[in-house]
Legacy VTK file of the C-alpha trace (Angstrom):
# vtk DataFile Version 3.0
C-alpha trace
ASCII
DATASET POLYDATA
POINTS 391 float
20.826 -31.049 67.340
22.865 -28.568 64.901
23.938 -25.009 66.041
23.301 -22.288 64.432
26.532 -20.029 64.040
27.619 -16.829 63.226
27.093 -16.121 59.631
29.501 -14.049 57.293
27.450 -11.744 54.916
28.270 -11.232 51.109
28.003 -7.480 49.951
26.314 -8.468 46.879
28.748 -7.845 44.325
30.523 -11.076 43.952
28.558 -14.262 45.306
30.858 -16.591 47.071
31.316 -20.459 46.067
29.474 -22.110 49.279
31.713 -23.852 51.208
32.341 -27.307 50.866
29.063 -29.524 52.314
27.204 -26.348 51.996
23.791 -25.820 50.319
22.470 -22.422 48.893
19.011 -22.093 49.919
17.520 -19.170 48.339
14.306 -16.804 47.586
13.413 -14.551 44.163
9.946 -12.749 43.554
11.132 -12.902 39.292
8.022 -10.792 38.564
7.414 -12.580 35.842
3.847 -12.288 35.127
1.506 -10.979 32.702
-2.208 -9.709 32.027
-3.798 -12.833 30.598
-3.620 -16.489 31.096
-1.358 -18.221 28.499
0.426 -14.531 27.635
3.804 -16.260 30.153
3.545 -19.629 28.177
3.491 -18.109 24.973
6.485 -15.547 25.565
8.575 -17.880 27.098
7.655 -20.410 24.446
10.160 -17.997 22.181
12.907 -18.892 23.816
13.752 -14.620 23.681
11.647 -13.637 26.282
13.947 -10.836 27.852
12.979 -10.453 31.214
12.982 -14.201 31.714
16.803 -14.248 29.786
17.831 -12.333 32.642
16.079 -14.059 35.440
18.004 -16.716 34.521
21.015 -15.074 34.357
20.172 -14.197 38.458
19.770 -17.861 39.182
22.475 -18.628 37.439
25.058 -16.513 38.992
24.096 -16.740 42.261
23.302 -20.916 41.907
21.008 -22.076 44.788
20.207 -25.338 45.450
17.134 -24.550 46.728
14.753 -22.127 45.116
11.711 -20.622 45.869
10.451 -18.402 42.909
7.198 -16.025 43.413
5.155 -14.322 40.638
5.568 -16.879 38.259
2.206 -17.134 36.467
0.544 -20.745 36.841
-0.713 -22.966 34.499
-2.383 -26.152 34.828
-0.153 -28.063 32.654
3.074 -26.348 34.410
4.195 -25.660 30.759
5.166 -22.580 31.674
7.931 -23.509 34.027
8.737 -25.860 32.084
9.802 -23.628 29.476
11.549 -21.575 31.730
13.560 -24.460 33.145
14.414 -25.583 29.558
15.028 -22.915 27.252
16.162 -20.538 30.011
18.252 -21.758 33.257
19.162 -25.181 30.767
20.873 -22.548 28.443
23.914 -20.343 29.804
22.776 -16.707 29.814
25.351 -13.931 29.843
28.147 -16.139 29.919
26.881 -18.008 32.994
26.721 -21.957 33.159
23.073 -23.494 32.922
21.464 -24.849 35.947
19.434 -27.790 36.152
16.540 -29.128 38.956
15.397 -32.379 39.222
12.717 -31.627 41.702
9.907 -29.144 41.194
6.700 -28.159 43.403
4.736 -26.321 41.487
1.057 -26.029 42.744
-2.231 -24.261 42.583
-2.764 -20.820 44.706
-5.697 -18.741 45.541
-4.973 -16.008 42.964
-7.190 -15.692 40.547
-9.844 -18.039 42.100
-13.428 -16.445 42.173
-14.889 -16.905 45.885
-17.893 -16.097 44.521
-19.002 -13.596 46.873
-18.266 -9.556 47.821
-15.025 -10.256 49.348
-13.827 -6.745 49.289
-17.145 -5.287 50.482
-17.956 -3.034 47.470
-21.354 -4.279 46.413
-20.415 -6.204 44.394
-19.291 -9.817 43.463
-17.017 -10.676 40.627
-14.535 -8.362 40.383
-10.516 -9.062 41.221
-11.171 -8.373 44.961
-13.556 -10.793 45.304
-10.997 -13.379 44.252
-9.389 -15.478 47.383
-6.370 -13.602 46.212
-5.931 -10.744 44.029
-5.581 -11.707 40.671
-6.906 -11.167 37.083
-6.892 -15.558 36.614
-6.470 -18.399 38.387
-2.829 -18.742 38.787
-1.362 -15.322 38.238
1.303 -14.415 40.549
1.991 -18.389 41.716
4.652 -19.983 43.145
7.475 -22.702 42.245
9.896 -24.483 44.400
12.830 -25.716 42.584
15.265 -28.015 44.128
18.354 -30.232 43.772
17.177 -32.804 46.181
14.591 -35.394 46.135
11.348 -34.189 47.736
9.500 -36.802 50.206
6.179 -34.904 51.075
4.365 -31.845 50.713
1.530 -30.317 52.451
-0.523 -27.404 51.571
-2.980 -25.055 53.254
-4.439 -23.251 50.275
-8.226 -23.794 51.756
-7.125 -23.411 55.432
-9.922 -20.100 57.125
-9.155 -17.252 58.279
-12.178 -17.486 60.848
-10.284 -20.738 61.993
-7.243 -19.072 63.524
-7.760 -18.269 67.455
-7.141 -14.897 68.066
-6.762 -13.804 64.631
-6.778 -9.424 63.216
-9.900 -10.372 61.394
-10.942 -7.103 60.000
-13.172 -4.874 61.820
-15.106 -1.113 60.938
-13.125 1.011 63.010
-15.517 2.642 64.255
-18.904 0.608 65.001
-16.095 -2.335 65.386
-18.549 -4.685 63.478
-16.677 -7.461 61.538
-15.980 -6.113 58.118
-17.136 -9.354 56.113
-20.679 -10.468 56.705
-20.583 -14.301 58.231
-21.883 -15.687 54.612
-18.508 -14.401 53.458
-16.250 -15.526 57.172
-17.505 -18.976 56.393
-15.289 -19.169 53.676
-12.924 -16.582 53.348
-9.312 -18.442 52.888
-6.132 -17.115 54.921
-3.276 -17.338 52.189
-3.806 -14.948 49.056
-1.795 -17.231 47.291
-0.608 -20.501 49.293
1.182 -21.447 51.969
3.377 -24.889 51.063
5.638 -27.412 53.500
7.448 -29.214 51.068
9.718 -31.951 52.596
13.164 -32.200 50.751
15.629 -35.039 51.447
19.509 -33.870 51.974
21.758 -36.474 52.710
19.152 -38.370 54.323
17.895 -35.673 56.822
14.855 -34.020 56.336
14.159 -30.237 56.027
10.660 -28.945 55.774
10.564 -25.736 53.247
7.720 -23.410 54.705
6.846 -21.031 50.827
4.577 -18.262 51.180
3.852 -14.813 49.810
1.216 -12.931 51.764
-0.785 -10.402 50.263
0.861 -7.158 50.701
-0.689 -4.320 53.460
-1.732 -2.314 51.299
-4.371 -1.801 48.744
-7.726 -1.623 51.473
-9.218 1.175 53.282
-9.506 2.074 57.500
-10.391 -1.253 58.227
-6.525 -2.444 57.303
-8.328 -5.961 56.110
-5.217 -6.320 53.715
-2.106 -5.391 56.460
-4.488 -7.753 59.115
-4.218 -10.244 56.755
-0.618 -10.200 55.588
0.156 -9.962 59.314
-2.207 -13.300 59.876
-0.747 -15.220 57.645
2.938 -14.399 58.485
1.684 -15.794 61.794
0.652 -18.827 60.257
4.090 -20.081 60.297
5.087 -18.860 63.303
2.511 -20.679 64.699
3.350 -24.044 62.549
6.706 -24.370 63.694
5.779 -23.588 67.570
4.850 -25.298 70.450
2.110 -28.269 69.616
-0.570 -25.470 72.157
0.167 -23.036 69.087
-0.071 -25.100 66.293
-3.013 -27.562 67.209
-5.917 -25.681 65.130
-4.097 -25.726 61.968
-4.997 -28.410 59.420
-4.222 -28.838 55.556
-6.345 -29.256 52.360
-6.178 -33.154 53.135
-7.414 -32.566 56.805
-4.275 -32.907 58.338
-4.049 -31.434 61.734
-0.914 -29.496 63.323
2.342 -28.380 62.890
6.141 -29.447 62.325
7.055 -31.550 65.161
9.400 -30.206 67.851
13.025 -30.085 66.495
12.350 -30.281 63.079
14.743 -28.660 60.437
13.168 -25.719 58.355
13.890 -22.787 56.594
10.776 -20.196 55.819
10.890 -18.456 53.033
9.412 -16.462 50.546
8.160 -12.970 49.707
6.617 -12.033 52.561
5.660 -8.445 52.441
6.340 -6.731 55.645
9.463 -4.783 56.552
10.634 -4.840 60.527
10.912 -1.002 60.428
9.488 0.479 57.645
6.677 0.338 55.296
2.876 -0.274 55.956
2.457 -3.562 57.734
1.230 -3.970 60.555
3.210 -3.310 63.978
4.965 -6.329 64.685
4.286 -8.505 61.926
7.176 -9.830 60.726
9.027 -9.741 64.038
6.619 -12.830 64.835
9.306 -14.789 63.091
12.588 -12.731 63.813
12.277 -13.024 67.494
10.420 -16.602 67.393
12.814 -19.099 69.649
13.265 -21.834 66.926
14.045 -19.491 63.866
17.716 -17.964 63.395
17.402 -14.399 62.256
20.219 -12.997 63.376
22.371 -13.140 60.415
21.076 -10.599 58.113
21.664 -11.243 54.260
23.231 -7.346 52.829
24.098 -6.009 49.315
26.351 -3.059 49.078
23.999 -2.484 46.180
20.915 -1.702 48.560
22.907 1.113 50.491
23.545 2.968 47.446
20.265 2.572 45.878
18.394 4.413 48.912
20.787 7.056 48.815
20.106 7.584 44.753
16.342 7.422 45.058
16.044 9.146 48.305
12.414 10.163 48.419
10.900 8.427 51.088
13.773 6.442 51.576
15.475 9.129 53.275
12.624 8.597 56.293
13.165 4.935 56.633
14.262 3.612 59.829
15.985 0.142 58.363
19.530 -0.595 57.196
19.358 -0.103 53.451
21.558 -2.673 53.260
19.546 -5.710 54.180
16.788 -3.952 51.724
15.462 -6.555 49.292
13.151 -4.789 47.071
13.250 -1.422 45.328
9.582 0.228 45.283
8.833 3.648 43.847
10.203 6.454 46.018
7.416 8.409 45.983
5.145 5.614 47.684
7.102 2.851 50.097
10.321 3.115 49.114
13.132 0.381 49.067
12.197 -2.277 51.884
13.368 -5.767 53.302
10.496 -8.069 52.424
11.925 -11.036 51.004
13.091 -13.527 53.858
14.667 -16.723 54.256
15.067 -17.826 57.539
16.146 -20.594 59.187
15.637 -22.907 62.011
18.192 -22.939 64.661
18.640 -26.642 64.249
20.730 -25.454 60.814
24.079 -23.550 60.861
24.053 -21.066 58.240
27.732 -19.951 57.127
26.845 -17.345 54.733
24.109 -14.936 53.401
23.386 -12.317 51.061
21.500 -9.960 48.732
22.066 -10.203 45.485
22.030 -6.381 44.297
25.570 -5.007 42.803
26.081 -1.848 43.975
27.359 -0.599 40.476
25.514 -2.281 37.821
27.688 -3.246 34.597
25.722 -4.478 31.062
26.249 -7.792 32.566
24.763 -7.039 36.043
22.025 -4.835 34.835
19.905 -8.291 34.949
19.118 -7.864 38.674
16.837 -4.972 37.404
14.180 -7.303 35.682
12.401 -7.423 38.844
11.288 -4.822 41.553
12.898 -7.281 43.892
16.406 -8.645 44.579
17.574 -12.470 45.612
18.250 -13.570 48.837
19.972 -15.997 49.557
21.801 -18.387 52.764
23.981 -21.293 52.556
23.577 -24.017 55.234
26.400 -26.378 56.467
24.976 -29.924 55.754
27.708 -31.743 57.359
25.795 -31.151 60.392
22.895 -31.991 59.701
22.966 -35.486 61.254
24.207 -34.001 64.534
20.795 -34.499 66.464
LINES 1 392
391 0 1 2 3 4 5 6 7 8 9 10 11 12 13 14 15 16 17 18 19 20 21 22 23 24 25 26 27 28 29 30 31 32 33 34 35 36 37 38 39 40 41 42 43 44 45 46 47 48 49 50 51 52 53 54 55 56 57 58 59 60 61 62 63 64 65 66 67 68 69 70 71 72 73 74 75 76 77 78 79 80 81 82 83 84 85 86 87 88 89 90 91 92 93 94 95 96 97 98 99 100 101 102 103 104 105 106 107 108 109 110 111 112 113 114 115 116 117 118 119 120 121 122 123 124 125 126 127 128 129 130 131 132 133 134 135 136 137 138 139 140 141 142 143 144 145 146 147 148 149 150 151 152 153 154 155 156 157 158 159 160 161 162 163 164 165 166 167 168 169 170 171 172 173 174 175 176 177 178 179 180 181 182 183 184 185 186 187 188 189 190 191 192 193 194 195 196 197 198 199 200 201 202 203 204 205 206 207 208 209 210 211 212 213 214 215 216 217 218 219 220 221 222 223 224 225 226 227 228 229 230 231 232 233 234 235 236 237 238 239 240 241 242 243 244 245 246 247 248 249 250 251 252 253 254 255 256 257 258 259 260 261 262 263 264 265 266 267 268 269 270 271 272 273 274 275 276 277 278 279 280 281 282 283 284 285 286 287 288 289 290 291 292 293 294 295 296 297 298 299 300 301 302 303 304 305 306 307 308 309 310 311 312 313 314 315 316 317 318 319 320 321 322 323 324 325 326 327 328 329 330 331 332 333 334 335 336 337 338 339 340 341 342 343 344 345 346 347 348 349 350 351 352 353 354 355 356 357 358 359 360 361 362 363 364 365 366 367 368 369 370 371 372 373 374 375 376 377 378 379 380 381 382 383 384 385 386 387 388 389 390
């Protein structure tokens, strides 16, 4: 079994080559989503969309291997990535090489999808918080996993209940302490606003299981907390998955699968997953379900020297945070949470990870004024496959 060793951390202005027999295994929310269904597909169908121009130039600078993107708007023909993958990262943007991916996971979430009931308890049924996840149509703010090796298997627990996790923070009136969804609405309320994915990719003949989510963030609800519960639920999810067999019997896919990763399995979870260990509104202890689990490596903090600086120039409520700026990954307003470390990739301690980072410059050229075209920053690790095979 690999050993997971100390891991130098890149500053964020200048990404390191990975070393040799290293893989770059990486996260980016790209915020690239619009209003209305079709409105992605037809900008990017330009080829000038500008915010996608310098996505692109992101990925391409910082070159993962592996890369899990969230808030890319879904379509059912996947045109939209599509286009993004060949008029965008195929084409060298601001001097940068292209980058290519010959494997893609690109599947449906619960954004968008009417659950046909009062989901968010205003009277009411059809509006955007009645969806499974907030959304405006089905497949705004989805996910896509793009990687440079094969992928074997995938499973997915879009449909998995809430009600169906033991022990879960289902919502409750804080005061009468009543469950705050009827049981019409418990029988069918999903856990994951958008999806939670285990796609199986195939490096050098060893397997490692990529755990993509993006939880609904804490926010947004009322006393009852039903959106920080949540978030903190289906952070837990995965903690769960890759524990003991005890922890992880009740889970089951949309195929009917039951249980989790089997013990010793490689993974890396990652994704967008909207809690901070310090600061912000999650709940208490949410995201520290997976920084102090015993099979994840979380030690090794990714930086930017960018991140630092930026909490000192906004200050407003940054000044109040707890957190090293540095390992921030997202830059919020300063008037409401602030910047915060939400994006995560984390890995099992069957991998060695040799190196780590933010990608946020701390002084931003022309060229590096790309990182701006989303609210949040890449992170990024690079894993030492020579081990791999060292069970």
């Amino acid at each position: 079994m690999g050993v997971a060793v100390a891991a130098p951390q890149c500053s964020g202005e200048d990404v390191p080559v990975r070393p040799e027999g290293g893989i770059r295994i990486a996260t980016f929310n790209v915020s690239l989503h619009r209003q209305g269904a079709g409105q992605l597909v037809r900008s990017l169908a330009t080829g000038k969309d500008q915010q996608a121009r310098a996505i692109a130039s992101v990925i391409q600078q910082v070159r993962p291997d592996v890369l899990l993107i969230n808030e890319f708007d879904r379509d059912e023909q996947g045109r939209g990535l599509q286009l993004f993958l060949d008029l965008y990262l195929a084409r060298g943007e601001a001097g940068n090489q292209p980058i290519h991916y010959s494997a893609l996971f690109h599947d449906a979430v619960n954004t968008g999808v009417d659950s046909g009931v009062d989901l968010d308890g205003d009277g009411e049924t059809g509006g955007l918080g009645d969806n499974f996840g907030y959304g405006r149509f089905p497949g705004q703010y989805g996910m896509a996993l793009l990687s440079r090796f094969p992928i074997r298997r995938s499973r997915t627990f879009r449909k998995f209940l809430w009600r169906d996790m033991p022990a879960s923070l289902w919502p409750r009136h804080p005061e009468s302490l009543k469950s705050f969804y009827p049981p019409s609405t418990a029988r069918l309320f999903r856990l994951s606003s958008k999806s939670h994915w285990d796609v199986s990719i195939d490096v050098k003949g060893q397997i490692i299981h990529l755990l993509a989510a993006h939880p609904t963030p804490p926010v947004f609800d009322g006393p009852e907390d039903r959106n920080g519960r949540r978030n903190h639920d289906e952070i837990r999810f995965w903690a769960d998955y890759v524990g003991p067999i005890e922890a992880s019997n009740y889970i089951y896919d949309d195929l009917g699968e039951r249980g989790g990763l089997p013990e010793g399995s490689h993974f890396v979870v990652l994704g967008d997953l909207n809690a901070d260990p310090r600061d912000g509104d999650s709940v208490p202890g949410a995201i520290q379900q997976l920084l102090r689990h015993p099979s994840i490596h979380s030690r090794n903090i990714p930086t930017s020297a960018g991140g630092r600086r930026s909490s000192t120039k906004l200050l407003g409520i940054n000044e109040h945070h707890r957190g090293d700026p540095a390992s921030d990954t997202a830059s919020f307003s300063p008037q409401a949470s602030g910047n915060l470390r939400v994006d995560y990739v984390l890995p099992s301690k069957t991998l060695s990870s040799v190196q780590s980072g933010v990608y946020w410059p701390e002084r931003l050229s022309a060229a590096d004024a790309s990182v701006e075209a989303s609210d949040h920053r890449m992170v990024w690790i690079d894993i030492d496959a020579t081990r791999l095979n060292r069970d």
